[in-house]
Kinemage of the C-alpha trace (Angstrom):
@kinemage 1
@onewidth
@group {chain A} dominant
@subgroup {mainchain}
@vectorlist {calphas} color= white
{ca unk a 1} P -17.927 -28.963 4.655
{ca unk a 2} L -15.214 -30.456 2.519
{ca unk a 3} L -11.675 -28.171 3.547
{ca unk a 4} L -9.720 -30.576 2.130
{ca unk a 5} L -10.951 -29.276 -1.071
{ca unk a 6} L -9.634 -26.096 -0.156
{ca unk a 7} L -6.477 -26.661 1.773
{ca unk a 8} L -4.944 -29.402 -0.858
{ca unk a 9} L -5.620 -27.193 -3.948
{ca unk a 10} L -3.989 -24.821 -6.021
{ca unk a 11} L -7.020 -22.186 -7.780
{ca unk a 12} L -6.489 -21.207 -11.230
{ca unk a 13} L -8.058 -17.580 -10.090
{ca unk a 14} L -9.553 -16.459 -7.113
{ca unk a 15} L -12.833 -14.038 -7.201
{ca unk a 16} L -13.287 -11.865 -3.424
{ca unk a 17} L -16.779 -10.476 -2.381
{ca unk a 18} L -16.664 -7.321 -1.085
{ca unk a 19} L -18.441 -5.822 1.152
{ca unk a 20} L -17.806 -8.006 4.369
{ca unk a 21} L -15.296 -10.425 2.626
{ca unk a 22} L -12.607 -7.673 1.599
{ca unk a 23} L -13.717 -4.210 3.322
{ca unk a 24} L -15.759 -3.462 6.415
{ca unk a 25} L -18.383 -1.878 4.942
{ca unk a 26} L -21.470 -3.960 6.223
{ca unk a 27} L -21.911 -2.034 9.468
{ca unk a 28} L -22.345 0.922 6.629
{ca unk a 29} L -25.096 -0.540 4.941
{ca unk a 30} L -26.923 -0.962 8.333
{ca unk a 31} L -26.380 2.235 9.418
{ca unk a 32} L -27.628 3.623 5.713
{ca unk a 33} L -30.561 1.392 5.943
{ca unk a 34} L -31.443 2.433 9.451
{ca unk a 35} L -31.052 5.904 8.271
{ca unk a 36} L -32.894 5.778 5.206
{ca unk a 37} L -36.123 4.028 7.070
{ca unk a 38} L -36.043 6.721 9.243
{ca unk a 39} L -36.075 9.394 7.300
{ca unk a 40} L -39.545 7.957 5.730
{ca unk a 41} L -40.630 7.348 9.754
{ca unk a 42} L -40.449 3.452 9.666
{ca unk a 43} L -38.115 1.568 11.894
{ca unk a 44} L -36.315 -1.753 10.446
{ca unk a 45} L -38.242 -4.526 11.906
{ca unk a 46} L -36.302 -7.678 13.620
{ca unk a 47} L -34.195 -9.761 11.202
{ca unk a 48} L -34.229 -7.246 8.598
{ca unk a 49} L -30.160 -6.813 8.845
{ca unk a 50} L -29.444 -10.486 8.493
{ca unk a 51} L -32.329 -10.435 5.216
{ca unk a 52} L -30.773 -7.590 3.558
{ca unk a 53} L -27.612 -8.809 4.020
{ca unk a 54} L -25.297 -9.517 0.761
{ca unk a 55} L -28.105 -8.150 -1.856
{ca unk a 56} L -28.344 -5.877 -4.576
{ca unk a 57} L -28.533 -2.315 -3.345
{ca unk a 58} L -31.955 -1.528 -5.368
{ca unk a 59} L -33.362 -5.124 -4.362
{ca unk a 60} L -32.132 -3.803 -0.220
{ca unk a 61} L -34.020 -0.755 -1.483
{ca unk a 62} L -37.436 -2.360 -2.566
{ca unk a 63} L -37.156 -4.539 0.410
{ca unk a 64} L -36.971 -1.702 2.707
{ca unk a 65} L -40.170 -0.611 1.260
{ca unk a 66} L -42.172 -3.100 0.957
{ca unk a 67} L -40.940 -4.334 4.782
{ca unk a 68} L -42.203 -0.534 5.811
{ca unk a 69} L -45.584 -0.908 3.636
{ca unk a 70} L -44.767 1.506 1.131
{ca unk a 71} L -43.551 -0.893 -1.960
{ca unk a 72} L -44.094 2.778 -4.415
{ca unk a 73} L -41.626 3.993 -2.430
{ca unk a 74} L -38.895 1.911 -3.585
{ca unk a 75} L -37.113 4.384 -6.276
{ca unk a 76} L -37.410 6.750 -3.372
{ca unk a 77} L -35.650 4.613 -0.664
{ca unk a 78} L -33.102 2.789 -2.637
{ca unk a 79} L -31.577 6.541 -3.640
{ca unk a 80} L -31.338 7.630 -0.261
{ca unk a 81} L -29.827 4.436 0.436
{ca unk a 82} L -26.960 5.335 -1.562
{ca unk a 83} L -26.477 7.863 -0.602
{ca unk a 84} L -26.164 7.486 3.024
{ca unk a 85} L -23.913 4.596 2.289
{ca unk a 86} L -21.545 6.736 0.161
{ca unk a 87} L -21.155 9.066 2.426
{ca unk a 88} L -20.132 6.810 5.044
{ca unk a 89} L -17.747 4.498 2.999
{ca unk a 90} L -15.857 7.668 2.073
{ca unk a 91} L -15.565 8.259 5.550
{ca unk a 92} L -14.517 5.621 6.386
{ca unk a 93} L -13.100 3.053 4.723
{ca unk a 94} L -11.326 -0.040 6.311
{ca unk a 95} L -10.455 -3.792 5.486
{ca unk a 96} L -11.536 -6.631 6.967
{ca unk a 97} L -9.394 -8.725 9.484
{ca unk a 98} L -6.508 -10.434 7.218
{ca unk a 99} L -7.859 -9.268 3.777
{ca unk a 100} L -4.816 -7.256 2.778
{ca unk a 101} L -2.105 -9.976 3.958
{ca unk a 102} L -4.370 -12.475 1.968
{ca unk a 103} L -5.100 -10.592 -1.367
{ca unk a 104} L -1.168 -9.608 -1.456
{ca unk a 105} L -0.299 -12.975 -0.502
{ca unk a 106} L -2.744 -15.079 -2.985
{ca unk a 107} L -1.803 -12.271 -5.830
{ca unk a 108} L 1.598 -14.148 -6.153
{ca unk a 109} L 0.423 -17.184 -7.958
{ca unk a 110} L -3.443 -16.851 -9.253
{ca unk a 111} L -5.498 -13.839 -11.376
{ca unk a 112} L -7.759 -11.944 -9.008
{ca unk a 113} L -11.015 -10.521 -9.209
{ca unk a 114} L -14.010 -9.019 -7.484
{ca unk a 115} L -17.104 -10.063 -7.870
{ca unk a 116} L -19.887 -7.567 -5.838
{ca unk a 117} L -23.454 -6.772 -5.480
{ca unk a 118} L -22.260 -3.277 -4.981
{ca unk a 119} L -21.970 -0.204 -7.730
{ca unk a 120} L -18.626 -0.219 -9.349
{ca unk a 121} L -17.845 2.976 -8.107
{ca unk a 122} L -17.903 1.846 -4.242
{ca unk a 123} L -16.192 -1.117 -4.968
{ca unk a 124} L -13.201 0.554 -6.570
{ca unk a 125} L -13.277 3.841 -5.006
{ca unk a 126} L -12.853 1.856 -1.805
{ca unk a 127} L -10.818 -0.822 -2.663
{ca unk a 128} L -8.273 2.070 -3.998
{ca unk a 129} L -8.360 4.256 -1.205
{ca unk a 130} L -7.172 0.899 1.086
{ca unk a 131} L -4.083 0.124 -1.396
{ca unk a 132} L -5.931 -3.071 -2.578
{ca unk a 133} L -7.182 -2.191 -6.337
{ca unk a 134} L -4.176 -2.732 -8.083
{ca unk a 135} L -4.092 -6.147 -6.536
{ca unk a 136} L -7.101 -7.005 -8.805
{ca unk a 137} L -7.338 -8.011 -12.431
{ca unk a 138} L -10.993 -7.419 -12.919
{ca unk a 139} L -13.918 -5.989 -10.968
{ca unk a 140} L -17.151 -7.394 -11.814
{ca unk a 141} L -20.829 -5.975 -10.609
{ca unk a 142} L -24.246 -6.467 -12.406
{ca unk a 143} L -24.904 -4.473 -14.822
{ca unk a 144} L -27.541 -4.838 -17.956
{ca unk a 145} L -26.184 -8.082 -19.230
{ca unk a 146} L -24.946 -9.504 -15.738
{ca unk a 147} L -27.656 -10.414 -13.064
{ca unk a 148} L -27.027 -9.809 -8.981
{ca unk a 149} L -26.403 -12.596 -6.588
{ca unk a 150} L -27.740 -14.610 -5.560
{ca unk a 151} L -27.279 -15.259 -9.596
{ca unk a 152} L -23.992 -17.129 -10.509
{ca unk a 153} L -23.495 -14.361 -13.730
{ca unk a 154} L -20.896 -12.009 -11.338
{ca unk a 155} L -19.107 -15.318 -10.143
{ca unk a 156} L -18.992 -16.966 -13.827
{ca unk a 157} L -18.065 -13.498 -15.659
{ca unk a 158} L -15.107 -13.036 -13.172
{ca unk a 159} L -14.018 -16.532 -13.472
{ca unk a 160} L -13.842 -15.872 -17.740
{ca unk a 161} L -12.319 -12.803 -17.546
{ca unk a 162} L -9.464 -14.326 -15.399
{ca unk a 163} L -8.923 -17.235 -18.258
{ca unk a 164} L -10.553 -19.707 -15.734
{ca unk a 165} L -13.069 -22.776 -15.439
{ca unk a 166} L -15.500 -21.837 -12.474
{ca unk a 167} L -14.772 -25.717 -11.532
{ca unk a 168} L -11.241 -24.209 -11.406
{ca unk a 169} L -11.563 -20.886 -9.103
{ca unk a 170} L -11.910 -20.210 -5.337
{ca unk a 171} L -14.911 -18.159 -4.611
{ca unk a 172} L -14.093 -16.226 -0.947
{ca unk a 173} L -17.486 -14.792 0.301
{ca unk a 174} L -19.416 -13.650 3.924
{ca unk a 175} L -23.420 -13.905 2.789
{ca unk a 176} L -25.633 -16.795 1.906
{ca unk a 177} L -26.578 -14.870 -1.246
{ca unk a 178} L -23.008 -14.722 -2.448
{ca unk a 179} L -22.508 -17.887 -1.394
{ca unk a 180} L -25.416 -19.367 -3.322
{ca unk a 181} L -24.333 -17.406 -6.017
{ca unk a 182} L -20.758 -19.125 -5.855
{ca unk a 183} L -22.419 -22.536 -5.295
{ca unk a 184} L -24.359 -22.549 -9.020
{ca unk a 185} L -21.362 -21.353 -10.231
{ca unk a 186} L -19.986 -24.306 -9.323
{ca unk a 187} L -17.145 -22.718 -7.647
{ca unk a 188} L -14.782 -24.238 -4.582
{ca unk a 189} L -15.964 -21.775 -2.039
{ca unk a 190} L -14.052 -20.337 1.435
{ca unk a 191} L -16.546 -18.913 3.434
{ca unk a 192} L -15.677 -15.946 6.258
{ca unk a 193} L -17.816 -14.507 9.185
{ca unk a 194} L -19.307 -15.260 12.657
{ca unk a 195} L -21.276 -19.110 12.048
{ca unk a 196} L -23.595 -18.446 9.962
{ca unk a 197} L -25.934 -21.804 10.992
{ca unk a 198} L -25.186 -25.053 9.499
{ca unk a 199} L -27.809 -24.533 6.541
{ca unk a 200} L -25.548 -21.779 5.210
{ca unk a 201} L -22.302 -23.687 6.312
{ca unk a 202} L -22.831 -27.127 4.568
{ca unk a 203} L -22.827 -24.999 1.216
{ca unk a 204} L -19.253 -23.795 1.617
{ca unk a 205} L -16.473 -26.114 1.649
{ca unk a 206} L -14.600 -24.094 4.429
{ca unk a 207} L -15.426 -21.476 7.120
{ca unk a 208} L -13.216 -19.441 8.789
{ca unk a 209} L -14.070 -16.433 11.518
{ca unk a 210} L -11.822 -14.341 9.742
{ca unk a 211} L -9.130 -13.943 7.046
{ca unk a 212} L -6.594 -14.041 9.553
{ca unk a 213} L -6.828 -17.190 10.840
{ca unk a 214} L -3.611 -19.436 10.041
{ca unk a 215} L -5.416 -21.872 8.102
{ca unk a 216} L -6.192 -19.503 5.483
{ca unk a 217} L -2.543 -17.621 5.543
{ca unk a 218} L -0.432 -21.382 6.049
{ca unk a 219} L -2.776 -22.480 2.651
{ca unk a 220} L -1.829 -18.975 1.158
{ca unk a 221} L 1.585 -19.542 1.628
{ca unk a 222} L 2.281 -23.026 1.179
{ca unk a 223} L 0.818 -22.153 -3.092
{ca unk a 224} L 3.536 -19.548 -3.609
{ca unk a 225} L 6.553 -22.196 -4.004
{ca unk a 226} L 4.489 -24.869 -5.392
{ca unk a 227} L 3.434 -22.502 -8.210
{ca unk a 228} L 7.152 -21.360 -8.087
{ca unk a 229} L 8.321 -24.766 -8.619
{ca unk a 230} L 5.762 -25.772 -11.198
């Protein structure tokens, strides 16, 4: 890893994953996965959290079916899928450890965007109902034109929208696929979460538990007079 690439740097725009960078919403994807698998009969088999982890809903989907045997039921699962997971999120949404303080505090001195794997409507339904939307210039997710991570299109479209160079713009992110989508992009990358094994850390250029920890929020702070100043 390479913080001081991080910590001695100003970003012309800063793009946030998601789910498990911004908002708690991973341990709803497990639970819709688990439930969705069930309702078919099949049980996820070991590993299949940390696999599905940071994909494209209707990849998660044909995964799940093709892990359970049943790759024609892929349509099938990836709906229900959804649909579990919606229900859930609406329940229940909540931001991860030191995202607010950071998005409020990093929203003082660079454009802001989100670039997810999820469907827009999750990403901004939830975002808004935790005060953060506003916060954010552009939200980015694929689409017909605009390939899922681990492709770099989310992470270069948010980076043009925001009037930015992707050599030029922080990419904050929990999963190897975002990260690897980040890392083509040839974005500076922050990387948040338990270790996630140094094959996955020597790709970011710093990891932190959480986006509470006072490396993050003294960096955060210290850009607001320098951009001030400038």
């Amino acid at each position: 890893m390479t913080a001081h690439r991080i910590l001695s740097w100003t970003p012309a725009a800063i793009v946030f994953d998601c789910d498990g960078t911004l908002m708690d919403t991973e341990s709803h994807w497990q639970e819709a996965r688990i439930r969705a698998l069930r309702e078919y009969g099949f049980t996820p088999a070991p590993g299949f959290a940390e696999r599905s982890k940071g994909l494209h809903y209707t990849e998660c989907g044909r995964l799940m079916a093709d892990e359970a045997g049943r790759p024609e039921l892929g349509a099938e699962m990836t709906g229900r899928l959804l649909a579990h997971f919606l229900a859930l999120v609406t329940d229940d949404p909540v931001t991860m450890p030191g995202a607010r303080e950071l998005v409020e505090e990093v929203s003082k001195f660079a454009p802001l965007a989100v670039a997810s794997n999820c469907p827009r409507e999750v990403v901004e339904s939830s975002l808004d109902r935790a005060g953060l939307l506003a916060r954010f210039d552009h939200i980015v997710v694929p689409d017909d034109d605009i390939r899922p991570k681990p492709y770099p299109d989310v992470y270069l479209t948010a980076a043009r929208l925001c009037g930015a160079e992707p050599a030029d713009t922080l990419a904050v992110e929990d999963s190897r696929c975002g990260i690897l989508a980040a890392e083509e992009a040839g974005m500076r990358i922050i990387g948040v979460g338990p270790w996630p094994g140094e094959d996955t850390a020597v790709l970011v250029d710093l990891w932190v538990r959480s986006l509470e920890e006072q490396e993050v929020r003294g960096w955060a702070g210290a850009r607001v007079p320098v951009q001030r100043s400038g």
